[in-house]
C-alpha positions as CSV (number, residue, x, y, z in Angstrom):
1,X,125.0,82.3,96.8
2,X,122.8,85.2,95.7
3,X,123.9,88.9,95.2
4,X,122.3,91.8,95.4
5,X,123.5,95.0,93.5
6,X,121.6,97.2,96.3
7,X,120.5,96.4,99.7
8,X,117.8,99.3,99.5
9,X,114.5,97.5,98.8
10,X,116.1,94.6,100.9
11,X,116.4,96.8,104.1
12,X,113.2,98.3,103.5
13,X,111.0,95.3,103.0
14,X,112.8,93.9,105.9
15,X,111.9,96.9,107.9
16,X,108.4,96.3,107.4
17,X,107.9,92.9,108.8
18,X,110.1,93.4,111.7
19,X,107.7,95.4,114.5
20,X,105.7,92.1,114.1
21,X,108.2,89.2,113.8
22,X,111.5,88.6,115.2
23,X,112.1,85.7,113.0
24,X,111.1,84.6,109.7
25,X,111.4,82.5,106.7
26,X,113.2,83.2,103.3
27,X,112.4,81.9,100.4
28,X,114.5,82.4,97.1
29,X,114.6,81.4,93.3
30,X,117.7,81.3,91.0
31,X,116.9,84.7,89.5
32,X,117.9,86.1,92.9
33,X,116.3,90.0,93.3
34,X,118.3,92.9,91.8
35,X,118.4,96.7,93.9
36,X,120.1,99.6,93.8
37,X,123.1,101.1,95.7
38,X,125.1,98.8,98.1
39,X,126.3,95.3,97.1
40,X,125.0,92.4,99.3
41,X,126.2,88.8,99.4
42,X,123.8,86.2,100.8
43,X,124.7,82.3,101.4
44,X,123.4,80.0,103.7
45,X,125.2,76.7,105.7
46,X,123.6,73.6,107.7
47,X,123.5,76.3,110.1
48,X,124.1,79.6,109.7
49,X,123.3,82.5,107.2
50,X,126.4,84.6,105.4
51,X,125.8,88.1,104.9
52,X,128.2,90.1,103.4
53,X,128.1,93.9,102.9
54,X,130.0,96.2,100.8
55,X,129.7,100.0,100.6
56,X,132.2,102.5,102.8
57,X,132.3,99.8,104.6
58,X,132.4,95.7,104.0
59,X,130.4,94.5,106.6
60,X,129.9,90.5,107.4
61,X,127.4,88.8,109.4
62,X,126.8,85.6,110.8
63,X,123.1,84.8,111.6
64,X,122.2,81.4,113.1
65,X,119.1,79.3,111.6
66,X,116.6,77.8,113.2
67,X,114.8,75.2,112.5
68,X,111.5,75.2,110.1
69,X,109.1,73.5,108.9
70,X,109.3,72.9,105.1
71,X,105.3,73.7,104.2
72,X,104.3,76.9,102.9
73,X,101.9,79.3,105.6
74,X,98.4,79.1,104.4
75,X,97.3,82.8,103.6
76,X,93.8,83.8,103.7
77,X,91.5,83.1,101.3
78,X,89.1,85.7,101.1
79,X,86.5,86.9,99.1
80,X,86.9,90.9,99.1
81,X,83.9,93.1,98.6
82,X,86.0,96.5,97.9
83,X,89.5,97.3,96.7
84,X,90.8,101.2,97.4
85,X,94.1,102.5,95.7
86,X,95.6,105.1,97.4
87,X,98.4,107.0,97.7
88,X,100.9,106.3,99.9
89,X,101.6,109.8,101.7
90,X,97.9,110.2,101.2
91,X,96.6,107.1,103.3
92,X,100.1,107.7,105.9
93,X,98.4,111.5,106.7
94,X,95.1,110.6,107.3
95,X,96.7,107.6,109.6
96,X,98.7,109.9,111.5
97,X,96.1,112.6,111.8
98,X,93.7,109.6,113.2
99,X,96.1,108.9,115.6
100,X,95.8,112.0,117.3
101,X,92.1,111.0,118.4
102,X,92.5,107.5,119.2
103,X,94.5,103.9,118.8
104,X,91.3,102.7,116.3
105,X,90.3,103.3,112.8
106,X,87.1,102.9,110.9
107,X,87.4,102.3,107.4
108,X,84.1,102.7,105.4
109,X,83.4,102.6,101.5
110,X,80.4,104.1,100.1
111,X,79.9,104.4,96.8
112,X,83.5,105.1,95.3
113,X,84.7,107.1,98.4
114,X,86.9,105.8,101.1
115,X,86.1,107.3,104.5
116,X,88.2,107.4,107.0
117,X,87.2,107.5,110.6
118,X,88.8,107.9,114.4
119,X,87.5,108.8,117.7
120,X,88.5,109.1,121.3
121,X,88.2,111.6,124.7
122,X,90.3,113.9,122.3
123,X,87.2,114.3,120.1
124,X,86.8,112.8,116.5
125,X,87.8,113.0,112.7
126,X,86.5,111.9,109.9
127,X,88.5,112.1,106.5
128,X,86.2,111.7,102.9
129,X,88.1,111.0,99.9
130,X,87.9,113.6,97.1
131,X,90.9,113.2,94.9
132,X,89.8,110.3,92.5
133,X,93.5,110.7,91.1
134,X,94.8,109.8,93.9
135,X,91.8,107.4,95.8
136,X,90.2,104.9,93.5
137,X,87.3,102.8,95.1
138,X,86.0,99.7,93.3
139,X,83.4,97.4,94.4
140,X,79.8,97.5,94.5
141,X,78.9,96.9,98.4
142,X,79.9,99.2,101.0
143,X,82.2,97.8,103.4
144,X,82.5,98.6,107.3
145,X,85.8,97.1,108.9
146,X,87.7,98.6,112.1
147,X,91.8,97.8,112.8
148,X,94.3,98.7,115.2
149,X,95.6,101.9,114.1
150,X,99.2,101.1,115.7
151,X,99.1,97.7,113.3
152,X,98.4,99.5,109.9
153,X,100.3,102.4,110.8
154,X,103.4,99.3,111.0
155,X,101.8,97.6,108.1
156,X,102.3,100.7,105.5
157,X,105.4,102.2,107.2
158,X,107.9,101.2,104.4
159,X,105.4,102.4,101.4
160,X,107.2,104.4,99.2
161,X,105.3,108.0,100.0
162,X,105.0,107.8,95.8
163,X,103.7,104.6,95.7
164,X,100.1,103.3,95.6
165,X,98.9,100.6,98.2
166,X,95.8,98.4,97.4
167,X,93.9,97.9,100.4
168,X,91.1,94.7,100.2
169,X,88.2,94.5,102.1
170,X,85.0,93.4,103.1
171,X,82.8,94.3,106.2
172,X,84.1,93.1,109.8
173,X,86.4,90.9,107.9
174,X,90.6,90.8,107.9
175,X,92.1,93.6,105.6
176,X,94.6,92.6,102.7
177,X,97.2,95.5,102.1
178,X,99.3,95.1,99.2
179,X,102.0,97.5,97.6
180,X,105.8,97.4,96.4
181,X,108.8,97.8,97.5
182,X,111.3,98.4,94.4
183,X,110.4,95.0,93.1
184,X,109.5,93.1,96.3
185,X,105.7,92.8,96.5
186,X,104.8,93.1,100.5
187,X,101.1,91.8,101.6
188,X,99.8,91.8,104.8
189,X,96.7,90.3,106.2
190,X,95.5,92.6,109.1
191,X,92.3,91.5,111.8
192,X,89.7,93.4,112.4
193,X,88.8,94.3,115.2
194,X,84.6,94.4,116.6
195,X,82.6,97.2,116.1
């Protein structure tokens, strides 16, 4: 059985994987995860998985299991040519002002500036980073690399506004995002899309 003090950082790092899976694998160790607030009880049968939920209320749920495979996924393996470290709220405005001209985003690095670009019939934007407090661009190539903007709009959803999130990348290539969620670590591999 594995408690959980808080169900906080569970909920939220549950919140981010869910607008692209409706199922999943967990994987624990024997020094469980330790959050804040409510108190959560997990344990799992031959066929089900016991959740148990106290707060106002106790809460307890019954989830079915399906059947696995035992191998770990494969992640990527890439060799990035730029890392950025932005700011959460930062990188979550210039998303959502992007999404007012179109359902794509550019990403460029030059030099140690991100630039962030969007285009449609609506007419175009293009956002330069400034603040190297809050923006920090390391590489030495420039990078080029377009994504859905719906996708990484889900991908960063459950950043903490506070909180930094490392984006990888390397020209017409998948995108690694990275950041934290109390002491969960979330990563995401995200395709590219064409230019």
């Amino acid at each position: 059985m594995i408690e959980l003090k808080g169900v906080d950082g569970w909920k939220r790092s549950i919140g981010a994987v869910s607008s692209f899976i409706s199922e999943g694998n967990f994987r624990f160790n024997d020094s469980g995860r330790a959050l804040p607030r409510e108190h959560l009880k997990m344990d799992v049968t031959d066929s089900e998985l016991l959740l148990q939920l106290v707060g106002e209320f106790e809460k307890s749920f019954r989830l079915p299991l399906i059947d696995v495979s035992d191998e770990e996924l494969a992640l990527p393996k890439h060799k990035y040519e730029c890392s950025v470290e932005i700011n959460a709220r930062v990188f979550k405005e210039a998303l959502k002002d992007a999404s007012i001209f179109g359902s794509v985003v550019v990403l460029k690095t030059s030099g140690d500036q991100l630039i962030i670009e969007a285009r449609g019939s609506n007419g175009q934007l293009v956002c330069v980073s400034k603040d190297k407090k809050l923006i920090k661009v390391n590489g030495s190539t420039d990078v080029v690399a377009k994504f859905s903007l719906n996708f990484l709009q889900n991908v960063v959803r459950e950043a903490s506004p506070e909180g930094t999130i490392l984006l990888e990348l390397k020209t017409d290539s998948p995108m690694k995002v990275s950041y934290n969620i109390n002491k969960n670590e979330m990563r995401f591999f995200l395709a590219h899309m064409l230019l």
